[in-house]
C-alpha positions as CSV (number, residue, x, y, z in Angstrom):
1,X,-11.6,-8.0,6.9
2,X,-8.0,-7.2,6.3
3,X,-8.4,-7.2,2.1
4,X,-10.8,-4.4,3.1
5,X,-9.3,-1.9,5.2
6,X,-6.0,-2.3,2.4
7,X,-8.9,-1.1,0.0
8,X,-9.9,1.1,2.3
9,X,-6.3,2.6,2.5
10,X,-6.5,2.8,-1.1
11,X,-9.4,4.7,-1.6
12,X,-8.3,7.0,1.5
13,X,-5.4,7.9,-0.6
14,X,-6.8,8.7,-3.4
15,X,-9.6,11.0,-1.9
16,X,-6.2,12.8,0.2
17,X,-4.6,13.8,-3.4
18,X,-7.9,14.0,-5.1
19,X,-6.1,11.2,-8.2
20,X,-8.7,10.3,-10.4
21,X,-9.3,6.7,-10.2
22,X,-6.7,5.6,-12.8
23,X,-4.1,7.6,-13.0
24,X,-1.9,4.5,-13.1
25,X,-2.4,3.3,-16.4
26,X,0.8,5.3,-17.7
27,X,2.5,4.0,-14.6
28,X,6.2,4.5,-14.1
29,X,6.1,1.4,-11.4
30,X,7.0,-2.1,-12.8
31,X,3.6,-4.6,-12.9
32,X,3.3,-7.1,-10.1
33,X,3.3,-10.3,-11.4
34,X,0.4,-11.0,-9.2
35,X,-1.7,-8.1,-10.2
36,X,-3.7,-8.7,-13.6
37,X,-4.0,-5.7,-15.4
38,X,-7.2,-7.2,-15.6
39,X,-7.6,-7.1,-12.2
40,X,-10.3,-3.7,-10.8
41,X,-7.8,-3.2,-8.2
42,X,-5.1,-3.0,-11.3
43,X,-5.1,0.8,-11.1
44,X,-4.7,1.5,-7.3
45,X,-1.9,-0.7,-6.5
46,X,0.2,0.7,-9.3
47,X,-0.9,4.5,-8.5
48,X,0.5,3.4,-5.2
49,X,3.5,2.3,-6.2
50,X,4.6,4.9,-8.4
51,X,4.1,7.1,-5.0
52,X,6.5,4.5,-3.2
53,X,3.4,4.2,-0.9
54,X,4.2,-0.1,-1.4
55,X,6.8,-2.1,-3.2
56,X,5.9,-5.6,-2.9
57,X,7.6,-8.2,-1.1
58,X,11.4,-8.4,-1.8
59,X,12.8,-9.4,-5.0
60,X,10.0,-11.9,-5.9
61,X,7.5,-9.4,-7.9
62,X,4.7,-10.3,-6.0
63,X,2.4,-7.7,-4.6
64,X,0.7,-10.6,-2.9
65,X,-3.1,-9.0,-2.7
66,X,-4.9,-11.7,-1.0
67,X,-2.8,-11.8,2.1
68,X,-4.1,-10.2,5.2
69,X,-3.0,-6.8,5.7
70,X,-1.1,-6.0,9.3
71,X,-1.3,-2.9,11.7
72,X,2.6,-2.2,10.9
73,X,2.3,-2.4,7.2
74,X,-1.4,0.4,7.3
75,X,1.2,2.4,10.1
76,X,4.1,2.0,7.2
77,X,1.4,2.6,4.2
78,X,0.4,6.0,6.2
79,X,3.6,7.2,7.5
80,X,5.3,7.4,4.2
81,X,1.7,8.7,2.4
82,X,1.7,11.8,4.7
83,X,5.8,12.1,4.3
84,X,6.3,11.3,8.2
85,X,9.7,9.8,9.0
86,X,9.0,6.1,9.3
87,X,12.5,4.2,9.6
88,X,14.1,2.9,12.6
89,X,10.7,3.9,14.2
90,X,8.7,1.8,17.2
91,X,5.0,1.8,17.8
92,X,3.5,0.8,20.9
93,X,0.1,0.4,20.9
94,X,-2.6,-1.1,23.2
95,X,-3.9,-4.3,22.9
96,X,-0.5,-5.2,20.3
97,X,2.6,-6.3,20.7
98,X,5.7,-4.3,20.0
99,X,5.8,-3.2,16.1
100,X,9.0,-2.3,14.5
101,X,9.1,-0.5,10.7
């Protein structure tokens, strides 16, 4: 479920800038040390972080792949994709609980 829609995201973003599918192998981003280049995501999440579109968690180097994406980290993932102002922001929406970016 939530692996999926993240690779959904992905492919959502490439389609918006029309990338072809591995741009990333000259990538400008530094390798998550838990993303393989071997890995067929490889090329996506670095394409995505050379656009700043994710960074990982903290200082660790961990993209983390397998954990369960949440409804503020797509919101975040969109916002700064489509160049909309994103900090200090609040989402309310139904059925959630508060969401802070």
């Amino acid at each position: 479920g939530q692996i999926a829609a993240f690779f959904l995201a992905i492919i959502m973003f490439i389609g918006i800038w029309g990338i072809p599918t591995f741009a990333a192998a000259d990538s400008k981003a530094e390798a998550f040390k838990d993303v393989p280049e071997s890995a067929w995501y490889h090329g996506y999440v670095m394409m995505l972080a050379d656009k700043g579109i994710v960074r990982g968690f903290g200082t660790t180097g961990e993209f983390r792949p397998l954990n369960k994406l949440t409804r503020g980290q797509a919101a975040k993932m969109l916002a700064i994709a489509a160049g909309l102002p994103y900090e200090g922001k609040h989402a309310s929406i139904c059925g959630a609980r508060h969401l802070s970016y």
